[in-house]
C-alpha positions in Angstrom: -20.1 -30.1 -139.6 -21.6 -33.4 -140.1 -23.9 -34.8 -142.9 -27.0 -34.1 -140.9 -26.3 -30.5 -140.3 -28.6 -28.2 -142.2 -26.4 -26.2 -145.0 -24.5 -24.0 -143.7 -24.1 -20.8 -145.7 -21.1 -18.5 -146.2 -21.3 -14.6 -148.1 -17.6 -13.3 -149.4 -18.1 -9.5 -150.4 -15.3 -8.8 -152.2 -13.5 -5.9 -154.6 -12.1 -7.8 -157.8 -11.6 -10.9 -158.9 -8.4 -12.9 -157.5 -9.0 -11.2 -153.9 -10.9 -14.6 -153.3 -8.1 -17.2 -154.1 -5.1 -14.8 -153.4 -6.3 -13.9 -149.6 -8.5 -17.0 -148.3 -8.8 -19.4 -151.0 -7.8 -22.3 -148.6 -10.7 -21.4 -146.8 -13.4 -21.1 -149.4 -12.4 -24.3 -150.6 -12.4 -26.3 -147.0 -16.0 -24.7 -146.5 -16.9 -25.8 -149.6 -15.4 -29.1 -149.4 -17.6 -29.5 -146.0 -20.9 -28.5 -147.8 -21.2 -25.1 -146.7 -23.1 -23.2 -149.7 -20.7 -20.3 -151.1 -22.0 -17.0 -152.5 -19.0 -14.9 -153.7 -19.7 -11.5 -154.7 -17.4 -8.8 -156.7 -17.6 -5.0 -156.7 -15.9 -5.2 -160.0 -14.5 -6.5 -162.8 -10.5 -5.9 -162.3 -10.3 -3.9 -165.4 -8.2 -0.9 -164.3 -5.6 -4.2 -163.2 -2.1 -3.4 -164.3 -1.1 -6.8 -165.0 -1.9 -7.6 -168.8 -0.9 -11.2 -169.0 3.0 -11.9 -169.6 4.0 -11.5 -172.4 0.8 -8.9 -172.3 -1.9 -10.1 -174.7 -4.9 -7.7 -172.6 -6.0 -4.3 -173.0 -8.4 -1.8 -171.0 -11.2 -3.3 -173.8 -10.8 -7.1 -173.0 -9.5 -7.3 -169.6 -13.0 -7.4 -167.9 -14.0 -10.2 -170.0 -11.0 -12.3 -169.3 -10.9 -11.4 -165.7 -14.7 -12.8 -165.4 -13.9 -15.9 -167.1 -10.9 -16.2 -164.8 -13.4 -15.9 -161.9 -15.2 -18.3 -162.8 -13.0 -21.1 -163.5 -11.4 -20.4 -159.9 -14.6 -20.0 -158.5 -15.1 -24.0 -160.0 -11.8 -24.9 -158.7 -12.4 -23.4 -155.1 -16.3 -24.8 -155.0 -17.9 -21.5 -155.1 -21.5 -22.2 -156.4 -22.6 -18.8 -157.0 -21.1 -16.0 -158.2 -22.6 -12.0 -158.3 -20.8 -8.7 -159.7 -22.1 -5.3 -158.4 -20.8 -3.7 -161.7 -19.0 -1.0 -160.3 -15.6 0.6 -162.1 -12.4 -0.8 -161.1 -10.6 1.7 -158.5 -14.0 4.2 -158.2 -15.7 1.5 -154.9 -14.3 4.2 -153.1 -16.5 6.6 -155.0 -19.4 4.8 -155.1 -22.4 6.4 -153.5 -22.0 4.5 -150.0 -25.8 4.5 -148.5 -26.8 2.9 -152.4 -24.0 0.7 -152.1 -24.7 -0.1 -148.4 -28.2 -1.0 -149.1 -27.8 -3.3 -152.2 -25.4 -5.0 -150.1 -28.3 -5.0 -147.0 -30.3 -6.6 -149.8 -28.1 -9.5 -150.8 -26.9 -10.3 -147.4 -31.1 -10.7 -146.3 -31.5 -12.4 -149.5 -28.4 -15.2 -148.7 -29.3 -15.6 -145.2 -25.5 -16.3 -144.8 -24.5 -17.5 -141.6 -20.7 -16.0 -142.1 -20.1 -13.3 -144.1 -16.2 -12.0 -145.0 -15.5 -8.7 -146.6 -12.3 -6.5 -146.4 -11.7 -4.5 -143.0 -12.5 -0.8 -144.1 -8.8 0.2 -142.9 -6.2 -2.7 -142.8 -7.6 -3.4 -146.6 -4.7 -2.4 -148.6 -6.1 -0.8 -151.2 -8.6 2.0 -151.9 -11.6 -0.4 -153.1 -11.1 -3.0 -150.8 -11.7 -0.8 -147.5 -14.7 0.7 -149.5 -16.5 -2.4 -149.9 -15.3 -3.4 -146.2 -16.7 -0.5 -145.0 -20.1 -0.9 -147.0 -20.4 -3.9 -146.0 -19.9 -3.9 -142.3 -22.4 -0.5 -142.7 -24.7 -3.1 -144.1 -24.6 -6.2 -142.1 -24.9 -3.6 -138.7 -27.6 -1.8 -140.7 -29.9 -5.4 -140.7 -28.7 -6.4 -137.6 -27.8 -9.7 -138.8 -27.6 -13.0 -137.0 -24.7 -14.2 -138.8 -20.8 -14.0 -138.1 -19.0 -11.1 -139.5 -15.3 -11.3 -140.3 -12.7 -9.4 -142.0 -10.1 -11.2 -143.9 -6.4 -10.2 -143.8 -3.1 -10.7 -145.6 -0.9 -14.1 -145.3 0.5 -14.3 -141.6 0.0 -10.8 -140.5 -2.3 -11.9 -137.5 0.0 -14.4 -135.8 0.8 -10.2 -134.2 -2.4 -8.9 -134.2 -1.0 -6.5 -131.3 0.7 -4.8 -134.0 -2.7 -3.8 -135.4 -4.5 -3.0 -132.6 -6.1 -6.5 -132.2 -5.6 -9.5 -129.8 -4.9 -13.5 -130.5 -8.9 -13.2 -128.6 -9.9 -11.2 -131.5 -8.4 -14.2 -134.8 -9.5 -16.9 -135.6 -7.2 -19.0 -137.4 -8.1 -21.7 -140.1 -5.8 -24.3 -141.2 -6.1 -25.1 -145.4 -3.3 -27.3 -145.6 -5.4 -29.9 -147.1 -6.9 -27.6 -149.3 -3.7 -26.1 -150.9 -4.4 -27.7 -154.1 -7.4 -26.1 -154.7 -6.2 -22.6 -153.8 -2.9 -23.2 -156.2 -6.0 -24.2 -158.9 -7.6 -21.0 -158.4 -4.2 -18.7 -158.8 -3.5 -20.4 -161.6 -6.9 -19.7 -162.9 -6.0 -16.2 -162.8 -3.6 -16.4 -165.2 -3.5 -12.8 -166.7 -2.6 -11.6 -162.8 -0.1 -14.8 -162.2 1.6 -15.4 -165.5 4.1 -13.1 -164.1 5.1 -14.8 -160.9 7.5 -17.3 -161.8 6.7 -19.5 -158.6 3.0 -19.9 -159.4 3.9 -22.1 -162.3 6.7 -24.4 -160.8 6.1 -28.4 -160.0 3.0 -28.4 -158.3 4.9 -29.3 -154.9 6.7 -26.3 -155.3 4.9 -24.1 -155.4 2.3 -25.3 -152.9 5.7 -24.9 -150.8 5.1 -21.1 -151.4 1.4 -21.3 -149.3 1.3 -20.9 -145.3 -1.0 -23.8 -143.3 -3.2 -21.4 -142.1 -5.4 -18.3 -143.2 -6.4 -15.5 -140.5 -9.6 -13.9 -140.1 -10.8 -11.1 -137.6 -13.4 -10.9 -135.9 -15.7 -7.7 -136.6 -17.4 -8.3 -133.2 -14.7 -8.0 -130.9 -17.6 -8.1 -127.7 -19.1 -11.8 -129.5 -18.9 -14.9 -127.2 -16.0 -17.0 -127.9 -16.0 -19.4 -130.9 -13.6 -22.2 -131.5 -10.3 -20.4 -132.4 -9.8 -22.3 -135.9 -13.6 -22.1 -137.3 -15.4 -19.4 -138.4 -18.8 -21.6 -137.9 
């Protein structure tokens, strides 16, 4: 993308806060770093979270309000302009009333105009609200019949095998962050209540950028889309 390029624009819908800088923080912050306006939105709060800070200093009470700041100082540290919460419960997405939920998403993705939009894939998601909002989401986007680029998100280096989930190397695209490591380290570090506890976060800063992979993978939700360059999701 060059400097005469109009803005590109980029929607995340997302379960709590952390899922942005733990799964594809690299990303967010090379698309951000390149101009692309960033719109990152969170079902929740993270307030059902088991992890309390270390020693824990958090309850059921203040947790939401210390997760949101957290948020918010990664959200600066990966370049994320804009940040939206749905307000829904921690671990009920999956309750949520899904045509409501589907068409506030609807709303926000004609609203953003985004020309990529990630969200969790509604079964490889790992955990009960991420698939919810995944599913919702894709519902949505196919609901509008966007003109965007849909794409699911996925854990570490799982997709160097797609095979192993059903997918093909056709059906990943694969986006190198090494240059962008710094900012994702920021951002787990500014989720300190969920990473006080993880020893490696908090080594030398060389260190623990050692602990990051070069690349993030992302799936394509169109598996019948015309080829795109294998390493951008633009």
């Amino acid at each position: 993308m060059n400097n005469t390029d109009k803005a590109k624009k980029l929607l995340a819908v997302f379960a709590h806060p952390d899922d942005e800088s733990f799964i594809c923080g690299g990303t967010l912050a090379k698309y951000a770093s390149e101009g692309v306006d960033i719109t990152l939105v969170s079902a929740t709060r993270g307030e059902m979270g088991r992890r309390m800070g270390n020693p824990p200093y958090l309850n059921r009470e203040s947790m939401a309000a210390a997760r949101e700041m957290e948020l918010r100082q990664a959200c600066e540290s990966l370049g994320i302009r804009q940040l939206l919460f749905l307000d829904i419960r921690d671990k009920t997405v999956e309750f949520a009333d899904e045509d409501s939920l589907t068409a506030r998403i609807a709303a926000l993705i004609n609203e953003v105009d985004p020309d990529v939009v990630l969200t969790f894939h509604e079964t490889l998601g790992g955990h009960p609200d991420h698939c919810a909002i995944g599913k919702a989401t894709t519902a949505a986007f196919g609901r509008i019949g966007h003109r965007g680029a849909l794409y699911f998100i996925t854990f570490g280096d799982a997709m160097k095998r797609p095979e192993r989930y059903g997918y093909s190397r056709k059906d990943v695209i694969k986006v190198d962050v090494h240059v962008h490591l710094e900012a994702k380290l920021a951002a787990f570090r500014a989720h300190r209540c969920q990473t006080e506890i993880d020893e490696w976060v908090w080594l030398p800063d060389q260190e623990a950028l050692a602990r990051f992979g070069r690349y993030e993978y992302f799936l394509k939700a169109d598996r019948e889309a015309p080829a795109r360059v294998p390493d951008d999701l633009f």
